[in-house]
N, C-alpha and C positions, 0 to 999 in steps of 0.2 A: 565530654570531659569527665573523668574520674578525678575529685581532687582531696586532699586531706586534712582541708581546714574549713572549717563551717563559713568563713566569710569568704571564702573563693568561690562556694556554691553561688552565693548572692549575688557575686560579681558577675558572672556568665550568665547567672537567670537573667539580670539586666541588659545584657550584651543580646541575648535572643540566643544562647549556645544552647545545646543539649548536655544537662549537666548531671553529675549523681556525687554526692557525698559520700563516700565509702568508709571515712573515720581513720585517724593519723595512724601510721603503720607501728607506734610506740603504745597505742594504749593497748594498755591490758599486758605489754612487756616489758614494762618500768614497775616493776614490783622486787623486794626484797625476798631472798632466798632461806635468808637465814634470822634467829631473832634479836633484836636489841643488845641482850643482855649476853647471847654466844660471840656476838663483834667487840661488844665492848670487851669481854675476857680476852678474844685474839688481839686485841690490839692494844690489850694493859691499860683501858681507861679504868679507873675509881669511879665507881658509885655519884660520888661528892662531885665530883670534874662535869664543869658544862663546857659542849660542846659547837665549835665554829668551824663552817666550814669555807676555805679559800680554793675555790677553782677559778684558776689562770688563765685555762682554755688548751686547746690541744695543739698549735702554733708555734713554733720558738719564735718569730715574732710577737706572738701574743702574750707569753712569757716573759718575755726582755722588756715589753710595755707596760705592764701590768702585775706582774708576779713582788716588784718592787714596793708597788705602794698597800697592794696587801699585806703584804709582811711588816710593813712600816704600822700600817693602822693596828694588825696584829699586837703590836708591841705598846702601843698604846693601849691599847683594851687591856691587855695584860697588868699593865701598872695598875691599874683601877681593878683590875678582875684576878688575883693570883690564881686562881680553879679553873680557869681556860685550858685548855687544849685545843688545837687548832689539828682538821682533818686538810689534806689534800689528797683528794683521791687521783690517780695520776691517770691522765687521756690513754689511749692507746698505740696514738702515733708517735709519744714519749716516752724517754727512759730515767730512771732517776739521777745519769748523770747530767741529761738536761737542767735538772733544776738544781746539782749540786753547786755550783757557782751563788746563786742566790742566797740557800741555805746554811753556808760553813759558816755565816757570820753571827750569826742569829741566835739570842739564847732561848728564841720560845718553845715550847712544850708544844713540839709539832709529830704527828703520825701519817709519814708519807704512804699511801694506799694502791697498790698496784692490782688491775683484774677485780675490782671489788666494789664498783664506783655506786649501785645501788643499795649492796650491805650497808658500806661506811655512810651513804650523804643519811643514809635513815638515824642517823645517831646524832644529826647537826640542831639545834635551838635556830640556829642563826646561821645563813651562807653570806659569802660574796659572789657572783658568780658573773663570771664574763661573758658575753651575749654570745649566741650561738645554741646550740644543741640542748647542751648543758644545761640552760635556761630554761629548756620545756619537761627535760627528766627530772630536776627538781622541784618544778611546778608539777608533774604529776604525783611524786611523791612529799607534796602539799608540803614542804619544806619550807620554811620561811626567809624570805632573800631581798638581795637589793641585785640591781644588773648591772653591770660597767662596760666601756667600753674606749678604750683609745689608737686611733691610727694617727700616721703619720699626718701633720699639718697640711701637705699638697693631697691628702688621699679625702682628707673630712675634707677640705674648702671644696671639691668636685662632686662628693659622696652629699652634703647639707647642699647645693643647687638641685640634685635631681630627686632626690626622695621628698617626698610630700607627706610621709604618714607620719603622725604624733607621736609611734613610740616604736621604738626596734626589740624590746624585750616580746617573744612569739605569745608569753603567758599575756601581756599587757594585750596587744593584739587581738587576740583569741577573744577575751574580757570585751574590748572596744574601751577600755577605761584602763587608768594607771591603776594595778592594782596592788605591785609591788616599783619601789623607786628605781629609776635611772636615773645612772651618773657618767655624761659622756665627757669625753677629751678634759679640759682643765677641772670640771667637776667629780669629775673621777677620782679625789682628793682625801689624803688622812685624816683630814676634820671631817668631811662628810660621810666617809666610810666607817671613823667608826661610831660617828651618834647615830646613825642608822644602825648599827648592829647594835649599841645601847639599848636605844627604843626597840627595838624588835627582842631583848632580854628580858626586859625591865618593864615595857609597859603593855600589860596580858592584853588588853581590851584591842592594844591596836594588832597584836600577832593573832589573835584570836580572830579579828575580823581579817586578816589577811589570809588566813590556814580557809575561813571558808570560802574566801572567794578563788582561793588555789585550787579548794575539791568544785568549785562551780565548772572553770576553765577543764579542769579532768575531766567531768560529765560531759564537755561539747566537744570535746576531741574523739568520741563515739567509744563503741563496745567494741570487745576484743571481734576480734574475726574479719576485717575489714580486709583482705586479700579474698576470703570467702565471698566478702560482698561485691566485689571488684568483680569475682568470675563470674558469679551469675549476672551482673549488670552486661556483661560483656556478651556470654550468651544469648543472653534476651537479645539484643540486638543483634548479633550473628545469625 
């Protein structure tokens, strides 16, 4: 077995498999292109303007779930926060009339982001970010976030019988410990959502310790070249 998470190596050693860790096929290709200060000019943010970032997930179910109560919490951070700007960078399997429905209503200070998704999340203080993918290119770009997640009620009552792990965020996993918060199904909530992105503004010590243990998760997800390590693990044994 070739596998791409350090805790999948462990599970096979125990299994009696022949295993090699080869290192997640994203590290080392989750980096930013361009700097800080060139995004913030393209995308009109102010100096003064902090930055949040809301990813929905790349779904229109995931969208129609979830895109609502971000914006909601959004609007609440806003009252307390006038200097916010809120990023969505948009998935790839979306288009921004996806999400016009949710947004016409909306007065926040929002920067829809298309093809740009590791420029823009590098400009965020704070994300939301819905479990999935999204969840580990954040965590490698040590971005500071909480995870969400809601299905349908007949899909969690089947989905909470068979899963047995503590946490579904890949960053948490990775860690073996909560290192950034989940908020699944009714927790998933505008009161929770946005004192979490409060406390993750406002109080350095806990972002501080959260950004290290993001770059910790980055260092076990291996060094760039892991297709490289894959070939010759393959040949040796051929």
């Amino acid at each position: 077995m070739l596998v791409i998470f350090p805790f999948e190596e462990v599970f096979y050693q125990e299994a009696g498999v022949p295993v090699e860790f080869v290192g997640h096929p994203l590290a080392g290709k989750v980096k930013p292109d361009q700097d800080k200060q060139t995004m913030r000019a393209r995308l009109n943010i102010d100096d003064n303007k902090r930055v949040v970032g809301l990813l929905p997930g790349s779904r229109k179910g995931e969208i129609k779930r979830l895109l609502p109560v971000m914006l909601q919490s959004a609007e609440t951070l806003q009252n307390s926060h006038p200097n916010l700007v809120f990023l969505i960078p948009l998935a790839s399997s979306l288009s921004p009339k996806d999400l016009a429905p949710y947004l016409a209503s909306t007065t926040l200070d929002i920067r829809l982001v298309e093809n740009n998704f590791y420029n823009a999340v590098q400009l965020c203080e704070a994300a939301i970010v819905t479990s999935g993918t999204a969840t580990l290119e954040t965590a490698l770009l040590t971005i500071p976030m909480m995870i969400i997640y809601k299905a349908s009620w007949s899909t969690y009552q089947i989905v909470k019988r068979i899963i047995h792990i503590p946490y579904i965020g890949l960053c948490n996993i990775v860690a073996g410990k909560s290192i950034v918060k989940e908020f699944i199904q009714d927790a998933a909530n505008v009161e929770n959502l946005s004192q979490e992105v409060e406390r993750i503004l406002n109080d350095e010590a806990y972002r501080t310790t959260m950004v290290s243990e993001l770059q910790q998760v980055k260092g076990k997800l291996g060094l760039p070249g892991g297709s490289e390590k894959a070939a010759k693990a393959l040949i040796a044994l051929l």
